[in-house]
C-alpha positions as CSV (number, residue, x, y, z in Angstrom):
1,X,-6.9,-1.1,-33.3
2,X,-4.4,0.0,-30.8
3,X,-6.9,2.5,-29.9
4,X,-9.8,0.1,-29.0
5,X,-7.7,-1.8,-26.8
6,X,-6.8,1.0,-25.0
7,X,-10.4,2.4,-24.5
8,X,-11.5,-1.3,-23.5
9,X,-8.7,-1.3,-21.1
10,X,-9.4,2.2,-19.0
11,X,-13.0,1.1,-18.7
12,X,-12.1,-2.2,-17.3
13,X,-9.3,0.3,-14.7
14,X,-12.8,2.7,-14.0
15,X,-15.2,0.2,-13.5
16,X,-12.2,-2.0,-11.2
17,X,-11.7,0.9,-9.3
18,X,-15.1,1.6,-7.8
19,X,-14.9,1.4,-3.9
20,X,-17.6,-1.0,-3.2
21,X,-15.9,-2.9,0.1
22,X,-17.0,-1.4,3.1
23,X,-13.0,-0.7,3.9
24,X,-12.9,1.4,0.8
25,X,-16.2,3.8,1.7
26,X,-13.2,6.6,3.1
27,X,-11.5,6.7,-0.2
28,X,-13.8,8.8,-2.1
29,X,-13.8,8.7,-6.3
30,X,-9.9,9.1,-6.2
31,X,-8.9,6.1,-7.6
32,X,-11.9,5.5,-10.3
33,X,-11.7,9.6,-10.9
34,X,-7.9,9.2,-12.4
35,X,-9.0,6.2,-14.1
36,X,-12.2,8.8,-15.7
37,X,-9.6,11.4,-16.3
38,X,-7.5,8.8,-18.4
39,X,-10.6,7.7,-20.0
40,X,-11.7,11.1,-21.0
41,X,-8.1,11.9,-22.1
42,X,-8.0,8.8,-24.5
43,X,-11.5,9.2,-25.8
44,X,-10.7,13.4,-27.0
45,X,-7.4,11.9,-28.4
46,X,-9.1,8.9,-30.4
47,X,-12.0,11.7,-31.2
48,X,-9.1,13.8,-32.8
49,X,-7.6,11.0,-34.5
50,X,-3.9,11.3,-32.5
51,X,-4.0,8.1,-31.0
């Protein structure tokens, strides 16, 4: 259970941290590439049953 909410949780932080304002187009992926990392991080750990 915990799990799920955390997975639904970093998707909503990935998707949220697109750059999509024109202000933002200097940024780059950083901010929704550490919000991927986490996601990938979480998903290996649920995968492995640690989480």
């Amino acid at each position: 259970m915990l799990g799920t909410i955390l997975l639904v949780l970093l998707i909503l932080i990935v998707v949220g941290a697109l750059p999509t304002w024109p202000y933002s187009n200097g940024w780059g992926y950083y901010p929704s590439g550490l919000g991927g990392v986490r996601l990938i991080v979480l998903i290996v750990l649920l995968l492995t049953g640690r989480v």
